[in-house]
Structures are given as structure tokens and as C-alpha cells.
C-alpha positions in Angstrom: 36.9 -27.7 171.4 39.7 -26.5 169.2 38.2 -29.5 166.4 34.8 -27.9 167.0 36.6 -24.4 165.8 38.1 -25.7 163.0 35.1 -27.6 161.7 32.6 -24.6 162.3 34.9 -22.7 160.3 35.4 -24.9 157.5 31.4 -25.0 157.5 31.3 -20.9 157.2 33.9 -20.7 154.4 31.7 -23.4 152.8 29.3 -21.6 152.6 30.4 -18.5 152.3 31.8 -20.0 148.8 28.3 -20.1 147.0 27.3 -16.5 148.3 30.6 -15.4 146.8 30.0 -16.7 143.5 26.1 -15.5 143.7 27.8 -12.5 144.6 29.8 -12.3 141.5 27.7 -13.3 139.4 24.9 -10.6 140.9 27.7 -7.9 140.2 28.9 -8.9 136.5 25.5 -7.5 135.2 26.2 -4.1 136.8 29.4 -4.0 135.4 28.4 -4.9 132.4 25.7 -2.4 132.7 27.9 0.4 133.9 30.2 -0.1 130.6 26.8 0.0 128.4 26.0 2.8 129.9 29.5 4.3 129.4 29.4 3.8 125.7 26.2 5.5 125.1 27.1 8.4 127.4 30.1 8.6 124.6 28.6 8.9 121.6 25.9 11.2 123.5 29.1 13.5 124.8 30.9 13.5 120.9 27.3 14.9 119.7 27.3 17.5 122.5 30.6 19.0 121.5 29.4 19.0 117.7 26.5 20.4 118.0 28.1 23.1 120.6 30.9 23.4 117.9 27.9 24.3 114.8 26.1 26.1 117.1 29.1 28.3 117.1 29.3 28.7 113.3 26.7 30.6 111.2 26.6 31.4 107.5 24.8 34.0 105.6 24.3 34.2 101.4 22.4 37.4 100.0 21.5 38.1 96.5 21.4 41.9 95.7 20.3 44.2 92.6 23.5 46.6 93.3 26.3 46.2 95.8 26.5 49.3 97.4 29.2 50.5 100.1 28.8 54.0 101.7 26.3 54.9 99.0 28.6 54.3 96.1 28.1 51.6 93.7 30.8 48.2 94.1 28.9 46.0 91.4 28.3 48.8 88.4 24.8 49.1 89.3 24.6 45.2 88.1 23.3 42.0 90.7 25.6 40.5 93.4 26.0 37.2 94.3 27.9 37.3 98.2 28.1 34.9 101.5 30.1 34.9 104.3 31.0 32.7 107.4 31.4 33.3 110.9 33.0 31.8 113.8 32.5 32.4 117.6 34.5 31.0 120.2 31.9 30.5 122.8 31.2 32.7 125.4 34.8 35.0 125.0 33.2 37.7 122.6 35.6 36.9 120.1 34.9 36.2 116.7 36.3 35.6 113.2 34.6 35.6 109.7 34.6 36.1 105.7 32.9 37.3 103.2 32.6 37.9 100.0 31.3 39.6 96.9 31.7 40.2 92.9 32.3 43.8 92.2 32.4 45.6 89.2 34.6 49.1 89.3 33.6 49.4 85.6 37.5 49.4 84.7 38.5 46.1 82.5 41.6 46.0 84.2 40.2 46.1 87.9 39.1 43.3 90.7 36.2 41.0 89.8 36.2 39.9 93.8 36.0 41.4 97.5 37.2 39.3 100.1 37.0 40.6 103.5 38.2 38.6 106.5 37.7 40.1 109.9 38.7 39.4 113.5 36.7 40.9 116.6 35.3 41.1 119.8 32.0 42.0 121.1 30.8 42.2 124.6 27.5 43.8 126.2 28.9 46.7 128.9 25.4 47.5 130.3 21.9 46.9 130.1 20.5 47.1 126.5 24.1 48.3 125.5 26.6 46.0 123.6 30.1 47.4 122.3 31.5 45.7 119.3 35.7 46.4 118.2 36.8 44.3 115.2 39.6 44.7 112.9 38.7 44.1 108.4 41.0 43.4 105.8 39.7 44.1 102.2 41.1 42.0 99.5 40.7 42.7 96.0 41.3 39.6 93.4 41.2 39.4 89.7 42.6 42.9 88.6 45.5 43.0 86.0 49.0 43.7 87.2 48.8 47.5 85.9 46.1 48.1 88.0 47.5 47.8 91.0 46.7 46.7 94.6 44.2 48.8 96.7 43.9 46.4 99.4 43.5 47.9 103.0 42.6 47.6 106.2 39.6 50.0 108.2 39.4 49.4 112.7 35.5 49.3 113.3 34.1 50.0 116.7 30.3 50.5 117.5 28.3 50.9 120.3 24.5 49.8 119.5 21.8 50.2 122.0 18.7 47.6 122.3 19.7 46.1 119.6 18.2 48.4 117.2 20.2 52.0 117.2 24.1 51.8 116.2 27.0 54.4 116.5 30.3 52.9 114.0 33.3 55.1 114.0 35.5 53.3 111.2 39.2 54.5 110.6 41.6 53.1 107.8 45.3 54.4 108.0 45.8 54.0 104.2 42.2 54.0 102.6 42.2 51.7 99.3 46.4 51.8 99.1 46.0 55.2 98.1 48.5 56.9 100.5 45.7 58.8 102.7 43.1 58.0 105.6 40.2 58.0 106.0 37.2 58.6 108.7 33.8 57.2 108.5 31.0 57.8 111.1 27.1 56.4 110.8 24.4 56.2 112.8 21.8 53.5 111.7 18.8 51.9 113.2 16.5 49.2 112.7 12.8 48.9 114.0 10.7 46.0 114.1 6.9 47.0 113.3 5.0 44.0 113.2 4.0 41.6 111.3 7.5 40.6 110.2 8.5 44.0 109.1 11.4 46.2 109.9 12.1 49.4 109.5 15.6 50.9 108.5 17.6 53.9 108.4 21.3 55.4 108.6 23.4 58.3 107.6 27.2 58.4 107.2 29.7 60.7 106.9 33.3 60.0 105.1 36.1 62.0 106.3 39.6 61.5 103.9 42.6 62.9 104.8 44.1 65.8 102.9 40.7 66.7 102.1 40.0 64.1 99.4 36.4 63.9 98.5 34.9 63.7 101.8 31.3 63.3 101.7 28.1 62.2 103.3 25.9 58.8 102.5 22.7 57.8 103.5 19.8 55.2 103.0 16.2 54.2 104.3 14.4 51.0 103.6 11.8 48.1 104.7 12.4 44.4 105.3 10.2 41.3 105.8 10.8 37.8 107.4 9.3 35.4 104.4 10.1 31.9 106.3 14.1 31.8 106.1 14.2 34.3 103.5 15.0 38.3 104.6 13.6 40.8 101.7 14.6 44.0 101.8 14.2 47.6 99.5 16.7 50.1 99.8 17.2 53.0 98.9 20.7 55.0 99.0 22.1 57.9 97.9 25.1 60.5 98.6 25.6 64.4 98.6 27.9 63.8 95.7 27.3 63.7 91.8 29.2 61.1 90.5 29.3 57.7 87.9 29.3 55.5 90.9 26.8 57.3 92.9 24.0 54.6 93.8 21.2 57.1 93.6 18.1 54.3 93.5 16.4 51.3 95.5 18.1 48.3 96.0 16.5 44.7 96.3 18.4 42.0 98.7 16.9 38.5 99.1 18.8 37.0 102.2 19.2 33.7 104.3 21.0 32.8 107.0 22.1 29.8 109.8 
């Protein structure tokens, strides 16, 4: 009985032996497959994060007859070349960005460049209503040593409404290095009416401290969506008579990504 045992069990582990192997050699291709399949979901995952990653960073380049800022003139009434570059970090509101521009203050010892870098955070509060807070610095580079720095920095926050009607309040502590604040309020909208055409208007106001030249800015204009190109006519003006005043219609050819 006990050699019966022994011999039935020698015959089971005998043939247990080749299903083992077919066994193995069933599995290897799974593994095999399983890694495969593990080094395409890689790559797939890298291209994910990159294209997550761009998604999050957008550029813009405009072309302009006259740089204008607050109805007054940054380019001598001459063309601007300016770009910028912005970076949002996901879903958390926050941003930062640059941009740029050549100016002209029509003084050879003065800045040929505007640099602006900005840090910020924008979040919608309530249905059609976003709030937007963001901190610029204005740099000014190129002007001769006896001109002087008038670099400074201006606290933004807006409040726009269905994405086409905007309230800014915009303070700087020490406007343009020149030992004074200032105050700047504007209300601006923009109104899409078909076709690829928008409608714009805002008016400003410009409160210095110590009651130095405070005045009031506004402009109205019409854009159009030509393929990737935005072209828009301007037209600015102030309640102020000055050199600098931008009193005409300004032409802007812009893209974006």
C-alpha cells in the first residue's frame, strides 16, 4: 500500500513537471507583454506632463503704430515692436509673466526698453465674476547714468464681469521713482458683435499724490479675428494738452499661443 503511495505520487509530480513548464512558458509572454506595455505607457505619461506643462505657457507678440499707456505716448508716436510670456501653475490661480516693449521718451539720454515682470493670482468668486490681484515691476533699460532710474512698482486688482466689463484700481507707492503716488482707476469693456468683431471701450482716471498732474484717459476701438492674427484700431486721447498726449488712432496687429 505504502509503495502504491509513493509510486502514484512520483507519477503526479511527473506530470505535474510538464504542466509547470507549459505553465511557464504560457506566463513569460504576459510578462513580457506587461513590460511592453509598461514602456509605452512611459513615453505616453512623459508626453502627458509636457504637453500639460505647454499647455500652461502662452506667449503673445503685437506690432503697434504707437505705444500708448494711459493715453500718453511711450514710443514717440513711432511703431512698437513688444511680446511677453506667461506662466500658470495649473489650477492654483497663480501666475507669472514678462513683457516687453521699445519706448521712446523723446529724451537722448532716456530708456530704449520696458520690461515689466509680474506675479499674480486670479480666481472666479461667483458666477460670471472673476477677481484678478497681481503685483508689476517696471524696468527701464538703456538710459544714460544722468538720467536716472524711474523704475517702480504699481499693485493691480480688477474685478471683470462675463468676461467682457472690467473695474482696475491700480496703486504705485512711488510712481516712476519720482517720490509721489499715484492712483489709477478704469473701467473698460469689450463686446463681441459678430462676425469676428469686437467692440472696445474704457476710461481712466489718474490720481497723483500732492496733486501732480492728475488727469483723465480714455479710448474706443474695433478688433477682428483674421486666422491667428488680432487687428485692432484705437483711438486714445486725454483731458490734457501735452507733447506726449496720444491724441489719434492706433493700429495693433497681434498673435498669440
Amino acid at each position: 500500500m505504502k509503495l502504491n503511495k509513493i509510486a502514484l505520487a512520483l507519477s503526479l509530480a511527473a506530470f505535474a513537471m510538464p504542466l509547470t513548464a507549459l505553465a511557464q512558458e504560457a506566463a513569460a509572454p504576459a510578462e513580457e507583454t506587461t513590460e511592453a506595455a509598461a514602456q509605452e505607457e512611459a513615453p505616453a505619461a512623459e508626453a502627458a506632463a509636457e504637453e500639460e506643462a505647454s499647455s500652461n505657457l502662452s506667449w503673445n507678440l503685437a506690432v503697434t503704430s504707437d505705444y500708448v499707456f494711459r493715453g500718453i505716448t511711450q514710443s514717440n508716436f513711432k511703431p512698437a515692436l513688444q511680446g511677453g510670456l506667461d506662466y500658470a501653475f495649473g489650477d492654483t490661480g497663480w501666475y507669472v509673466g514678462a513683457w516687453a516693449s521699445n519706448i521712446d521718451f523723446n529724451d537722448g539720454d532716456g530708456p530704449d526698453i520696458e520690461l515689466d515682470t509680474y506675479v499674480g493670482y486670479s480666481a472666479d468668486v461667483a458666477e460670471d465674476w472673476n477677481m484678478d490681484v497681481h503685483l508689476v515691476r517696471y524696468t527701464y533699460l538703456g538710459e544714460q547714468d544722468v538720467y536716472g532710474s524711474i523704475d517702480y512698482n504699481e499693485l493691480f486688482v480688477s474685478a471683470t464681469y462675463a468676461e467682457m466689463l472690467t473695474f482696475t484700481v491700480a496703486y504705485a507707492n512711488d510712481y516712476a521713482n519720482l517720490d509721489f503716488s499715484s492712483l489709477y482707476y478704469n473701467l473698460g469693456g469689450t463686446w463681441d458683435v459678430g462676425n469676428d468683431f469686437a467692440l472696445n471701450a474704457g476710461v481712466g482716471r489718474t490720481n497723483f499724490s500732492d496733486d501732480n498732474g492728475s488727469y483723465t484717459d480714455w479710448n474706443v476701438g474695433i478688433s477682428r479675428q483674421f486666422g491667428p492674427v488680432n487687428a485692432a484700431l484705437n483711438y486714445h486721447d486725454t483731458n490734457i494738452e501735452g507733447d506726449r498726449v496720444s491724441d489719434r488712432v492706433v493700429l495693433t496687429l497681434a498673435l498669440g499661443g
